[in-house]
C-alpha positions in Angstrom: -45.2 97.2 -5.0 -45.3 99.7 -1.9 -49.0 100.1 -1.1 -51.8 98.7 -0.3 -54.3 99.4 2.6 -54.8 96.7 4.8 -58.4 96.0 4.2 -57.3 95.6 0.4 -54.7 93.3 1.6 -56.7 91.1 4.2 -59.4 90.5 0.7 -56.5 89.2 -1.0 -55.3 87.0 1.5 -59.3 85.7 1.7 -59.2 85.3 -2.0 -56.5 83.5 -2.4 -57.6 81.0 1.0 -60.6 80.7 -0.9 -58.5 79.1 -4.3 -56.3 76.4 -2.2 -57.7 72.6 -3.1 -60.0 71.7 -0.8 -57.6 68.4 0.5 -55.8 71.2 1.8 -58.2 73.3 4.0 -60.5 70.9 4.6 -58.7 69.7 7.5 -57.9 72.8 9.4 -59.6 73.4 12.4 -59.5 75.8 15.3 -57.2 78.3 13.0 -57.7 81.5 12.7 -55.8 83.5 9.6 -55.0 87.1 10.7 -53.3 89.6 8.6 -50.9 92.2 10.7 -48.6 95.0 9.3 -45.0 93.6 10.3 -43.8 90.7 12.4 -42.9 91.9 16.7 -39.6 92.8 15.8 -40.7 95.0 12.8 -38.3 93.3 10.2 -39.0 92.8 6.4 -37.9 89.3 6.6 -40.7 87.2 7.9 -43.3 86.8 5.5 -45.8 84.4 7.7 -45.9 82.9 11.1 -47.8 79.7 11.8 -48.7 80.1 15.8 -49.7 77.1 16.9 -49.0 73.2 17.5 -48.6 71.2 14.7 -51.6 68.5 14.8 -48.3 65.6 14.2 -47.2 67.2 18.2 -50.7 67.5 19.7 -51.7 64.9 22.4 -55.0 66.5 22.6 -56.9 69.2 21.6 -60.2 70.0 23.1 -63.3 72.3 23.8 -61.8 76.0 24.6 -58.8 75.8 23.6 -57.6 79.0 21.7 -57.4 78.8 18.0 -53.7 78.4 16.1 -52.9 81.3 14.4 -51.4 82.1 10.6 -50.3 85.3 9.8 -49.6 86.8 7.1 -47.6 90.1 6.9 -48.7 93.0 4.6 -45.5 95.0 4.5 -42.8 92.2 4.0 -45.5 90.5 1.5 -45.7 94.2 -0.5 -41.7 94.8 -0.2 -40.9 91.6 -2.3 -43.7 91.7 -4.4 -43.3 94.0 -8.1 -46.5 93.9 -8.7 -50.4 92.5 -8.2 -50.1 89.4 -9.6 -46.8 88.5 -7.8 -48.3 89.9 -4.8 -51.0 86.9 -5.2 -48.4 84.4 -5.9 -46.4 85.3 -2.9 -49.4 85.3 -0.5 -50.4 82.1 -2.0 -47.1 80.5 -1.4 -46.8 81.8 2.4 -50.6 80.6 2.9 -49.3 76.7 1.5 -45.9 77.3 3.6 -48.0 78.1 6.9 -50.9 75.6 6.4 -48.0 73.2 5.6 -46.5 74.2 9.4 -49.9 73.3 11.1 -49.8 70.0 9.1 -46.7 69.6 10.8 -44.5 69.8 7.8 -41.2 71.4 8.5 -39.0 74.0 6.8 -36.6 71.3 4.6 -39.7 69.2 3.6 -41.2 72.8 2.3 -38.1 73.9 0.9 -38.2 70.1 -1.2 -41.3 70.4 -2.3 -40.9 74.0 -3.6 -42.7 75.7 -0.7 -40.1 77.5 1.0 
């Protein structure tokens, strides 16, 4: 799958936020989920980008501080993705993958639970 316009993309990244269990966003807080083109170095190979501290390495978090960021990538997402509905599946596996990050669940625990 090759194209999409962005604001088509960002709706499907909303829709699928809007499917997780609730156990699983009901905890988030101060997280803003952004959808961008590419990653900085404008590679295919990053899919999404939790930017932020895991709440497990946080000694405190108070009033004004800046929100964590996920981000999901439109281009890399579309590259690996043959069609709509494993276009949906992928953006709901990097939206688990992320959230999992700001839960403070690393890459090996992801990869062994079938989110990586």
């Amino acid at each position: 799958m090759r194209e999409m316009s962005a604001d088509e993309f960002e709706k499907l990244v909303i829709d699928e936020l809007d499917a997780l269990p609730d156990d699983m966003v009901d905890g988030i807080e101060n997280v803003a989920f952004v959808t961008e083109d590419r990653p900085e170095d404008g590679s295919l190979d990053l899919l999404g980008l939790y930017d932020g501290i895991a709440l497990t390495e946080r000694d405190r978090y108070g009033f004004g501080e800046l929100p964590d960021r996920i981000i999901l990538y439109r281009e890399p997402l579309l590259d690996i993705s043959a069609d709509l509905d494993e276009l949906r599946e992928q953006i709901h596996v990097t939206l688990v993958h992320e959230i999992g990050h700001y839960y403070g669940i690393d890459d090996d625990q992801l990869h062994e639970l079938g989110w990586a």
